[in-house]
MIVEX-327995 format. One line per field, with one value per residue (C-alpha): z, y, x; residue number from 1. Coordinates in nm, 2 decimals, always signed. Each point is the difference from the previous one (the first is absolute). Layout:
# residues N
w = [Z;...]
v = [Y;...]
u = [X;...]
n = [NUM;...]
This chain:
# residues 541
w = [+12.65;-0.28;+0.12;-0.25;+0.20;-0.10;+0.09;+0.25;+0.31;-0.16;-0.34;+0.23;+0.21;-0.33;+0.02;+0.24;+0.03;-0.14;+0.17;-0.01;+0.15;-0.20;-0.33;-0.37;-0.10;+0.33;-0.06;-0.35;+0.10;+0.23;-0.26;-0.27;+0.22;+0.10;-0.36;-0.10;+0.26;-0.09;-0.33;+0.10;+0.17;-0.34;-0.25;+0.26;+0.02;-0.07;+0.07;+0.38;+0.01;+0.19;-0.22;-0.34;-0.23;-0.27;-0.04;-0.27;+0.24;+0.30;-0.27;-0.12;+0.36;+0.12;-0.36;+0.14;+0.39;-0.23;-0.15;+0.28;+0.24;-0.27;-0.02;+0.35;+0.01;-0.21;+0.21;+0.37;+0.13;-0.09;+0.30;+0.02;+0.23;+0.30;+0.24;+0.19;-0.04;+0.16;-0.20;+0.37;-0.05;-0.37;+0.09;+0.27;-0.28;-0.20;-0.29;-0.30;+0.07;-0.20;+0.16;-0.28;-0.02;-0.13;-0.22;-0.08;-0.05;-0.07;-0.18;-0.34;-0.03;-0.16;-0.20;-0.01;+0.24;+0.17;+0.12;+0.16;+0.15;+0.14;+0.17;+0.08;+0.17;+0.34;+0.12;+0.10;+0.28;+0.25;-0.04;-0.36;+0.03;+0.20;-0.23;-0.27;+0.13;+0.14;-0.32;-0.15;+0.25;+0.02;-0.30;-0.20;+0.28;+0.25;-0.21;+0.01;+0.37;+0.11;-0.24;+0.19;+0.35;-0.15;-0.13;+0.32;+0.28;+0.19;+0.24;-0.17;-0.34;+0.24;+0.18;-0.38;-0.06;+0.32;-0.08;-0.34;+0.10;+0.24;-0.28;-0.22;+0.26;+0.04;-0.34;-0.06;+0.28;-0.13;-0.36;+0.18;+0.24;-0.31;-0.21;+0.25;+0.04;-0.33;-0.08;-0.28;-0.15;-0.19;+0.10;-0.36;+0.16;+0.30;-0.13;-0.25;+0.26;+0.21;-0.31;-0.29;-0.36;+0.00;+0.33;-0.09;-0.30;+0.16;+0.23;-0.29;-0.18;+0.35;+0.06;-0.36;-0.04;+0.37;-0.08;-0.35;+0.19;+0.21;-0.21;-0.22;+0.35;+0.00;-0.30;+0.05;+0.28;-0.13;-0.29;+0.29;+0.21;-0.31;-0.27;+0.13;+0.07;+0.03;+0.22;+0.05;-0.26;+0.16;-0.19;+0.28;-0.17;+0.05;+0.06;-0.30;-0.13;+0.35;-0.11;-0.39;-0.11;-0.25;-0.25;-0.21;+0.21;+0.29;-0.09;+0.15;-0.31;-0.03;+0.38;+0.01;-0.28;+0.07;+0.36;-0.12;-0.29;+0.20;+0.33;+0.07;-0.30;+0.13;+0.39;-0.18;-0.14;+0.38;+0.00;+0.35;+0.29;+0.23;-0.27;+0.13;+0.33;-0.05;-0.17;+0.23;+0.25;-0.12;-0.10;+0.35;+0.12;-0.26;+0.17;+0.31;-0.15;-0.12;+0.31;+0.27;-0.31;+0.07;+0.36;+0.05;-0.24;+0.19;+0.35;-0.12;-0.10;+0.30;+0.22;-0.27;+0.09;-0.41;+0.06;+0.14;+0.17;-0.23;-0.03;+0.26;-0.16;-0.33;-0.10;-0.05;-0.13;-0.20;-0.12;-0.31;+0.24;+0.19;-0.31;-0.10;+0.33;-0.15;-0.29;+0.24;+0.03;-0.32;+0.03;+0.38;-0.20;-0.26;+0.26;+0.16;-0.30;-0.03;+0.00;-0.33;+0.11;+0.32;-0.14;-0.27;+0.34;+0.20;-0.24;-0.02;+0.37;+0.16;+0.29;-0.09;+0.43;-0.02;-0.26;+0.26;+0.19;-0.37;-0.06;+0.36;+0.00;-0.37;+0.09;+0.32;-0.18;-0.29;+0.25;+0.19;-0.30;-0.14;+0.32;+0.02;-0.37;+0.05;+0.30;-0.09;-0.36;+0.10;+0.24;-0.21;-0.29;+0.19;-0.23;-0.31;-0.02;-0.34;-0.07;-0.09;+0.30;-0.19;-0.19;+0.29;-0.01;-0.23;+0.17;+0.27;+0.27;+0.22;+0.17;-0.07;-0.30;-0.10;-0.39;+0.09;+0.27;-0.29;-0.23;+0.22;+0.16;-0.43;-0.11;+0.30;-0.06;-0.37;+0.04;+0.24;-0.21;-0.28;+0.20;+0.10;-0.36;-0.01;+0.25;-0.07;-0.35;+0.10;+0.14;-0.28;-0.26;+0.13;+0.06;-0.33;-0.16;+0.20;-0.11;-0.37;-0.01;+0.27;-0.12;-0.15;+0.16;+0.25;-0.14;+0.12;-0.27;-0.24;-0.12;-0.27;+0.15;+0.32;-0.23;-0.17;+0.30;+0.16;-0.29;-0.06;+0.33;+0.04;-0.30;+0.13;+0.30;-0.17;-0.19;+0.32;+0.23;-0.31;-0.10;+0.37;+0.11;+0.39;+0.26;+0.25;-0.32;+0.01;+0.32;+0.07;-0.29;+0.06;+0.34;+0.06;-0.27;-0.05;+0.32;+0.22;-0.13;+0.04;+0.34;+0.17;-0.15;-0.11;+0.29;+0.20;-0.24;+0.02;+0.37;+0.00;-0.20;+0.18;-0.21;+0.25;+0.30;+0.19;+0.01;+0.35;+0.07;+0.04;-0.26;-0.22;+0.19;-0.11;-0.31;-0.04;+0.14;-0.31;-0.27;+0.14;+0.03;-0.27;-0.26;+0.17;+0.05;-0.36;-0.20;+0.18;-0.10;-0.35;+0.01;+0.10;-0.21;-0.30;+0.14;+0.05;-0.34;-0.20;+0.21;-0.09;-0.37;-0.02;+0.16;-0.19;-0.33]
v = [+2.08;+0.26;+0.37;+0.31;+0.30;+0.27;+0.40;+0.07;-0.29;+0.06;-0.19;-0.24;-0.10;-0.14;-0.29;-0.28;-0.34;-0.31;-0.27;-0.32;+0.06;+0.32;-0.02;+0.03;+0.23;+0.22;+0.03;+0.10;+0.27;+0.15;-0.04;+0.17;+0.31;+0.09;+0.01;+0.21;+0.22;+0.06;+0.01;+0.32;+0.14;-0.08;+0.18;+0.28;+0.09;-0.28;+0.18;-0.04;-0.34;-0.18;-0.28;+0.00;-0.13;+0.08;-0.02;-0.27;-0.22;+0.02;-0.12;-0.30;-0.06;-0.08;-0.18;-0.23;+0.00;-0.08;-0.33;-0.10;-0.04;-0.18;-0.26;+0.03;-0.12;-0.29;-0.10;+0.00;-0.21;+0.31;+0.23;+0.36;+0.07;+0.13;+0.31;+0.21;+0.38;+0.32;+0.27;+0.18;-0.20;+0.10;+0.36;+0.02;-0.11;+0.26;+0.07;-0.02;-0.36;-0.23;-0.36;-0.25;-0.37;-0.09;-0.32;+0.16;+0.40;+0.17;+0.27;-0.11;+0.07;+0.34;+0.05;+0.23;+0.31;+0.01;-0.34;+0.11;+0.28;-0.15;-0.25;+0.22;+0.31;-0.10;+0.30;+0.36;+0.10;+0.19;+0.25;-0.02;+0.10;+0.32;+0.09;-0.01;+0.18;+0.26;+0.06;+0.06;+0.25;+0.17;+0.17;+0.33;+0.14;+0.05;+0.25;+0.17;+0.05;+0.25;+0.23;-0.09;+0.10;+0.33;+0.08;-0.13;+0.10;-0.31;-0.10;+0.00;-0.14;-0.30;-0.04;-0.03;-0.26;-0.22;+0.06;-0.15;-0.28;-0.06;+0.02;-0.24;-0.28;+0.02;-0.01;-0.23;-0.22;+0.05;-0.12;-0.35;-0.04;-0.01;-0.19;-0.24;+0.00;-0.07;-0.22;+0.26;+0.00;+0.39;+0.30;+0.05;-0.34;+0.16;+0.30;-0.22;-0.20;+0.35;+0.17;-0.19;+0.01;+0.35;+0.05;-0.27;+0.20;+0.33;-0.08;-0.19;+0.30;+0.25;-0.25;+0.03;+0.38;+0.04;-0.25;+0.12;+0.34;-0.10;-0.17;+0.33;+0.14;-0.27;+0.07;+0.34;+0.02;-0.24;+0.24;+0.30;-0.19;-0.10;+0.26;+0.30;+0.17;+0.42;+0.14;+0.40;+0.06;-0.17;-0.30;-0.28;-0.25;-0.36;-0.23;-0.05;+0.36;+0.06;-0.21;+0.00;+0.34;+0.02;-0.26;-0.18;-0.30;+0.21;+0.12;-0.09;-0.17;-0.24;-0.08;-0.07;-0.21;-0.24;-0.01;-0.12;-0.25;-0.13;-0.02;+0.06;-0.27;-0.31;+0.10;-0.01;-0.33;-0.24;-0.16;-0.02;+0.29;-0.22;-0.02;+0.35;-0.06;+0.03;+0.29;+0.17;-0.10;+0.26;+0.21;+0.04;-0.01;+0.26;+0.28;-0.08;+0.10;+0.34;+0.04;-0.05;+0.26;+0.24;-0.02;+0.02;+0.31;+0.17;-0.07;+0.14;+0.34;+0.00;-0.06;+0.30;+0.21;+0.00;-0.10;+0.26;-0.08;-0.15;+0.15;-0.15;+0.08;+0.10;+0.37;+0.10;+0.37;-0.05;-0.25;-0.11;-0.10;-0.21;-0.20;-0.03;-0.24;-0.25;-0.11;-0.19;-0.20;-0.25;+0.05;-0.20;-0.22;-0.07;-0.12;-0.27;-0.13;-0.43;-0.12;-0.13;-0.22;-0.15;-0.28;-0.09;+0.02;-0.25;-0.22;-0.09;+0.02;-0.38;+0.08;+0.21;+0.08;+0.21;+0.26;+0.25;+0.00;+0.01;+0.30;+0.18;-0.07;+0.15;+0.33;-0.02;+0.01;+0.26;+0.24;+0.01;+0.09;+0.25;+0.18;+0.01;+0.11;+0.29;+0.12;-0.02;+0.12;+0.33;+0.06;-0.06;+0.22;+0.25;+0.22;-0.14;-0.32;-0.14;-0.19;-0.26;+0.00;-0.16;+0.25;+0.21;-0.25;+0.22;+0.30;+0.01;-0.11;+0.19;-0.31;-0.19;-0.32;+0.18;-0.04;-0.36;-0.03;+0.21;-0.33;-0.21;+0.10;+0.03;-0.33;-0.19;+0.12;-0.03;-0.33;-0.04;+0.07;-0.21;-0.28;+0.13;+0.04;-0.38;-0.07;+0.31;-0.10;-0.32;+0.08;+0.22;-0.25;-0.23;+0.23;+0.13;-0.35;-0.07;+0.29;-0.06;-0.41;-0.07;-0.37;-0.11;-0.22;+0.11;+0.25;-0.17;-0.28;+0.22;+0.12;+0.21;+0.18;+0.03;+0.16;+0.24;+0.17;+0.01;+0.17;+0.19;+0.19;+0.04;+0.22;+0.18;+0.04;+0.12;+0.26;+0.12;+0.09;+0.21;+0.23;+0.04;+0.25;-0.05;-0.28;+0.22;+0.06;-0.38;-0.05;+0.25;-0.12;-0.37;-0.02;+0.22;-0.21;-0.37;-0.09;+0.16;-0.21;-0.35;+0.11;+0.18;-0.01;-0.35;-0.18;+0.22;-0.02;-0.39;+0.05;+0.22;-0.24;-0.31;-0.27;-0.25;+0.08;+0.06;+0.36;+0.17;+0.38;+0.09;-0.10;+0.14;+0.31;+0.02;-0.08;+0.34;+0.21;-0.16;+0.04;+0.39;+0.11;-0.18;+0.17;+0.34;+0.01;-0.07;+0.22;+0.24;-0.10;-0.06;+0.38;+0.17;-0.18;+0.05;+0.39;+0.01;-0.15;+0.20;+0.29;-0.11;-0.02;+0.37;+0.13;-0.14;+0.08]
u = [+5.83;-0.04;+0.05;-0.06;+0.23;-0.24;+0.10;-0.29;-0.11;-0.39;+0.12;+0.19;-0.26;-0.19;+0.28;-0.09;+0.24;-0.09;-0.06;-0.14;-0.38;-0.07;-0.15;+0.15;-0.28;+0.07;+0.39;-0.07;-0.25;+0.23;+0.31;-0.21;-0.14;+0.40;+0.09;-0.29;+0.09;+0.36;-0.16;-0.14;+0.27;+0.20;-0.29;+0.04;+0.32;+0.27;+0.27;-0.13;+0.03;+0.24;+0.01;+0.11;-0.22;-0.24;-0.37;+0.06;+0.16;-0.24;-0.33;+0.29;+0.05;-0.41;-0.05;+0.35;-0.15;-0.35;+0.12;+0.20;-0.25;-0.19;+0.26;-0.02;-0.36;+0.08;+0.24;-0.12;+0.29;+0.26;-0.03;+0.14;+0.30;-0.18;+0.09;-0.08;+0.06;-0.29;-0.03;+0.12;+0.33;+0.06;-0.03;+0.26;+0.25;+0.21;-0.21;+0.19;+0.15;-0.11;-0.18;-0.08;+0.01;+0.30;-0.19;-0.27;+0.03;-0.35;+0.10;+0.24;+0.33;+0.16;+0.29;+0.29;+0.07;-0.35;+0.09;+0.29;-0.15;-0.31;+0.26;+0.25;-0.21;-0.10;-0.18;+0.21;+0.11;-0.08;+0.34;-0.09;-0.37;+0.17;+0.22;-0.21;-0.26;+0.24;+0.15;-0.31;-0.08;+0.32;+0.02;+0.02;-0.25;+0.31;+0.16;-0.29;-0.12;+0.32;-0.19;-0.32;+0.12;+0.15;-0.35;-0.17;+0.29;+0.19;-0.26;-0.32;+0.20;+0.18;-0.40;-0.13;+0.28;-0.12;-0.39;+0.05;+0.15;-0.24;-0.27;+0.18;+0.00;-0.36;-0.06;+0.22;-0.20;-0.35;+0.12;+0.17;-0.29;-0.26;+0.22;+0.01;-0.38;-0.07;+0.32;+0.10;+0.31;+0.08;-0.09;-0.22;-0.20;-0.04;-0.15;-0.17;-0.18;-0.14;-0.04;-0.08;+0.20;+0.03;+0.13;+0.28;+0.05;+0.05;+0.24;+0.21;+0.02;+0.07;+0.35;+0.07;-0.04;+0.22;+0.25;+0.06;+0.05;+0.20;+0.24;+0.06;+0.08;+0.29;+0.15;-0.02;+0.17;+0.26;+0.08;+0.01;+0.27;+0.24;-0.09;-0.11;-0.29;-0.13;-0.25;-0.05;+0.23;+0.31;+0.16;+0.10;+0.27;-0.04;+0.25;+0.14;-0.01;+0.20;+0.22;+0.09;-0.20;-0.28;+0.01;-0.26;+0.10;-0.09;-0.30;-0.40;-0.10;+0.24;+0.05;-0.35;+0.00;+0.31;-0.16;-0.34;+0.14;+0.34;-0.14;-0.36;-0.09;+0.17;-0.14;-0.39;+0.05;-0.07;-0.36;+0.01;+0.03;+0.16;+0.29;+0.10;-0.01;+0.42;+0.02;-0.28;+0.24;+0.28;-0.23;-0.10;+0.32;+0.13;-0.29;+0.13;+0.33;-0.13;-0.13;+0.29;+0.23;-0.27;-0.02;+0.35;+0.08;-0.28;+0.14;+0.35;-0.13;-0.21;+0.34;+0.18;-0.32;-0.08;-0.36;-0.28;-0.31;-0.25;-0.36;-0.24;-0.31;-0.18;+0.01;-0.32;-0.10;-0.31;-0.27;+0.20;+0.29;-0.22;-0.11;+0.34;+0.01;-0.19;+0.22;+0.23;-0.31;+0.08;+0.36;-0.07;-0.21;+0.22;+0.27;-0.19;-0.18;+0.04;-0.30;+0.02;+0.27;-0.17;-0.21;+0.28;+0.20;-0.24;-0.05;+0.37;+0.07;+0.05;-0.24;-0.23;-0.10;+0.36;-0.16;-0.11;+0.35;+0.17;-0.23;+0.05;+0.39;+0.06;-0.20;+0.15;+0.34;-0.10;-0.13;+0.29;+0.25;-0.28;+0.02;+0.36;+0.07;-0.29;+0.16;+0.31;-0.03;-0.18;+0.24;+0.28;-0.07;-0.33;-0.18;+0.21;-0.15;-0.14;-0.29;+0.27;+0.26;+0.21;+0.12;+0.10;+0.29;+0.19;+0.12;+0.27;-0.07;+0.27;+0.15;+0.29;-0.05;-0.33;+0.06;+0.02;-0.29;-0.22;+0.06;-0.01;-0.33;-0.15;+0.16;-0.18;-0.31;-0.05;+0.11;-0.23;-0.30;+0.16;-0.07;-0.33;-0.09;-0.16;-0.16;-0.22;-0.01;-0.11;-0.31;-0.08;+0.03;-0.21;-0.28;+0.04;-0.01;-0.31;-0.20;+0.13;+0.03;-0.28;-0.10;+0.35;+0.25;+0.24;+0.25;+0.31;-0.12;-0.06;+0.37;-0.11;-0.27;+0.24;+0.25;-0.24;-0.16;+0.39;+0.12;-0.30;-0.03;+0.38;-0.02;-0.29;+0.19;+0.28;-0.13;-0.18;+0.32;+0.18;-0.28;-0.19;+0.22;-0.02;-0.04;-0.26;-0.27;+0.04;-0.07;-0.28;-0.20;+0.03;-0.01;-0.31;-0.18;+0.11;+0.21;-0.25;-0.26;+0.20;+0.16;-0.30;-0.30;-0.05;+0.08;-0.22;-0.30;+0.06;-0.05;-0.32;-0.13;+0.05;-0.09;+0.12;-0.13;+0.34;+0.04;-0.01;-0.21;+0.41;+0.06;-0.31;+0.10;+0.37;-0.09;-0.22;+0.28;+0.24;-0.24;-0.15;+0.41;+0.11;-0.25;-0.01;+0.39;+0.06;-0.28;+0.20;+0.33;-0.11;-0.14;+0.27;+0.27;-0.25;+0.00;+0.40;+0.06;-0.23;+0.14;+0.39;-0.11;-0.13;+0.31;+0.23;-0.21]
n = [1;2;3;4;5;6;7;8;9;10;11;12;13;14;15;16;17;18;19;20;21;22;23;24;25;26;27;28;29;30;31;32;33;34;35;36;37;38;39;40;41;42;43;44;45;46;47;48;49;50;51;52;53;54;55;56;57;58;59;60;61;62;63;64;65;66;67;68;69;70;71;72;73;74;75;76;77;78;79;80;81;82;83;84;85;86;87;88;89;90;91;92;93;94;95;96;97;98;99;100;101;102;103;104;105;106;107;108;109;110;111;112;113;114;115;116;117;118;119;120;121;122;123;124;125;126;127;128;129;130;131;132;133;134;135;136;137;138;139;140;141;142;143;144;145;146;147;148;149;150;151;152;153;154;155;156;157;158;159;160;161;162;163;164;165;166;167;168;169;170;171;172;173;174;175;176;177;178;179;180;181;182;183;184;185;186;187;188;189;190;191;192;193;194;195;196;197;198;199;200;201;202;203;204;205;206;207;208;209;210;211;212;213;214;215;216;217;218;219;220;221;222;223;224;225;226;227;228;229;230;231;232;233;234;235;236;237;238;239;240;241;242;243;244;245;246;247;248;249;250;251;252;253;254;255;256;257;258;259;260;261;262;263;264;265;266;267;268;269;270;271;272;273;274;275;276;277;278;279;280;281;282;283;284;285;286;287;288;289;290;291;292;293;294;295;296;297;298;299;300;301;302;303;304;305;306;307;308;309;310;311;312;313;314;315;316;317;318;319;320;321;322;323;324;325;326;327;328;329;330;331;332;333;334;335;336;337;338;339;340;341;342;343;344;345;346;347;348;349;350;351;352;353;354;355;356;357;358;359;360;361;362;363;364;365;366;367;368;369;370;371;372;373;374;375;376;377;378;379;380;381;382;383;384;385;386;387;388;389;390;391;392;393;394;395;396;397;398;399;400;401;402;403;404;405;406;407;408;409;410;411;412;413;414;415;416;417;418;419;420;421;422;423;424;425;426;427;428;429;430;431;432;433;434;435;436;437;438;439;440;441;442;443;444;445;446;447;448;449;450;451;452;453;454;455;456;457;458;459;460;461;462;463;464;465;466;467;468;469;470;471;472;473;474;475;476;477;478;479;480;481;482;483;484;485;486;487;488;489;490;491;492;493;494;495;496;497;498;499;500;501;502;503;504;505;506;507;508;509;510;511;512;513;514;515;516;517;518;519;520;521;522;523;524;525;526;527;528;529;530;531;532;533;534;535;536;537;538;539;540;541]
């Protein structure tokens, strides 16, 4: 029997078993079609591919299968082991296994580390898949959304929260369902097969523009929590100027910069996501810590009768107020944003049926600690809470230990996002080399051209979070553009336009409510932020 374990059961079903009564010429028609197939998925995209191999060594491969069934001919008495194995069968196994003859392996031999890791890796795991995908949800968007429920009030802000989440799923379902349809491996295929080259091309440079965003975000809020940070005119110390005073050692720049080379650059440098399945683990784990050191120094001053009763509900006095409503909008987005991640996500995952439970159990999850760390951070600190929450964690707190709970709470977190740093990363390199590098070999093969755009975007990164001077102009700007677009509007469009014939009128129907609120929701955020920042600029001139 000679099996080829393609990614998708359509390139499987090309393979047939061999057995005495079928035909030479028939086997190698079958043989040939499978490897022009993967051929394709290869030119595509290869860094899709399950199997790791080049182009070079699929045409060496038929010209191998070519004259072997030659010999074959001239040699009737030599028969081919025979089998028996339905494509049905094949696709009930875990997909990244590898099923080869043992005497005869079709496709030849690699050597070094990509040997090791096509034996080794076996498929992730459903845990993994969750933390992964968790991590990349749960982000620098949670220190964000206290400041959203102060602007909205606690019940519409904690409803906006839930609705959001809600949205994500859907979206998140659309884009599987089609991917499915079309046996489509990356979100820039998927859009590429509704939407042509451009379409794939548009949405590669959306996750680029968000995730580049986003990871300013990071390291801006990294230099907050151990250098120090100033907003309205007030200086709030980090950690370490808590601790040992202003220094040079002490200061942004350098934090930031020791952060990005000694920490951030050896955590960019894995090939695969499901190598950070582990650290997405703490990562996850490490929220959850911030969380539980929140909610418990907010149910001791409620015991000590140090906290008041939160707003309920926007204030609203004129028609400016109201648009000032709507720039929570891309904050929400910003929070739930992963679907760059999903297919990378899928593709990895050992049964790929578990991808809708992996997806509902890690927004599941994320909403749960968003709610909790909005509630409990507006109640906590009330009409003082920042954009960045974190930074609240600097005052005193009024309860016994709240020097050490204030460190705690900033040390968790920033270490949090340290850890979240890759796998959002991740997903923007590989866009970024497939809008750049589109016909070249896959990037994990490639170690110079890996290193360049690494290297390259780090420093762009870097040079972002120490002259953008705060985290909400980030996340105004970028979500009501770019992450929008990849979390809203493109899965919806994808929908509408239904190139597969398995969209519902519910689902046509949710997908005009996403695109008409999405795009009227944030030309009004982008409006009045323009308006507040144009109005900031002329006061202070």
């Amino acid at each position: 029997m000679i099996l080829i374990h393609a990614r998708r059961s359509k390139y499987a079903s090309h393979i047939w078993s061999c057995s005495n009564n079928v035909s030479l010429r028939a086997q190698r028609g079958h043989l040939i079609n499978a490897l022009q197939d993967l051929t394709t998925i290869a030119a595509d995209r290869p860094y899709n591919c399950s199997t790791y191999f080049s182009l070079s060594q699929l045409n060496e491969t038929v010209s191998n299968l070519q004259r072997g069934y030659e010999e074959e001919d001239q040699h009737p008495k030599v028969k081919m082991r025979s089998g028996s194995v339905a494509p049905e069968a094949e696709e009930q196994k875990p997909r990244n296994k590898r099923v080869v003859d043992e005497n005869a392996p079709l496709i030849p031999k690699v050597q070094g580390s990509d040997a090791e890791g096509f034996d080794e890796f076996n498929g992730a795991s459903f845990c993994g898949a969750v933390f992964n995908l968790s991590t990349t949800i749960i982000g620098a968007g949670i220190m964000g959304l206290p400041a959203c429920v102060k602007k909205l009030g606690m019940v519409p802000g904690l409803l906006a929260i839930i609705l959001t989440g809600l949205l994500t799923e859907k979206s998140i379902e659309f884009m599987i369902r089609n991917s499915r349809a079309g046996n489509l491996s990356s979100y820039g295929s998927l859009m590429g097969d509704a939407f042509g080259k451009y379409g794939k091309a548009l949405v590669q440079i959306c996750v680029i523009v968000n995730n580049i965003g986003v990871l300013i975000v990071y390291m801006i809020i990294i230099g907050d929590v151990i250098s120090g940070t100033s907003s309205g005119g007030t200086h709030h110390s980090g950690v370490l100027e808590g601790w040992f005073g202003v220094h040079w050692w002490t200061g942004r720049t350098f934090v930031v910069s020791f952060t990005t080379v000694a920490v951030f650059g050896p955590l960019v440098s894995f090939k695969r996501i499901d190598s950070l399945k582990f650290t997405s683990a703490l990562s996850v784990g490490l929220a959850v810590v911030f969380l539980v050191i929140a909610v418990g120094i907010s149910i001791v001053k409620m015991i000590i009768g140090g906290i008041g009763m939160p707003r309920l509900f926007p204030i609203i006095t004129d028609l400016t107020s109201i648009l000032e409503l709507f720039t929570v909008v891309p904050v929400l987005v910003t929070a739930y944003i992963c679907h760059y991640n999903v297919h990378s996500i899928d593709n990895e995952l050992e049964d790929s049926s578990q991808m809708h439970g992996v997806v509902r159990t890690s927004l599941a999850l994320c909403a749960s600690v968003y709610l909790l760390t909005s509630f409990f951070g507006f109640l906590l600190f009330g009409e003082g809470t920042l954009d960045d929450v974190l930074a609240n964690f600097d005052t005193d707190l009024g309860i016994p230990l709240g020097s050490v709970l204030n460190d705690a709470v900033r040390f968790s977190y920033a270490a949090h996002l340290v850890l979240v740093f890759p796998i959002v990363f991740y997903g923007m390199r590989v866009n970024l080399d497939g809008l750049l590098f589109p016909s070249s070999r896959p990037l994990s093969q490639d170690k110079f051209r890996f290193a360049s755009i690494t290297i390259s975007v780090i420093g762009v990164i870097f040079l972002g979070a120490n002259f953008i001077p705060s985290i909400w102009d980030i996340f105004q700007f970028t979500g009501a553009t770019a992450a929008v677009c990849v979390a809203f509007i493109f899965p919806a469009a994808i929908i509408l336009g239904d190139r597969h014939k398995i969209a519902t009128k519910k689902d046509k129907i949710l997908s005009v409510f996403m695109i008409v609120l999405a795009v009227l929701s944030n030309a009004v955020a982008i409006y009045s932020d323009t308006y507040a920042l144009i109005k900031k600029n002329k006061t202070n001139t």
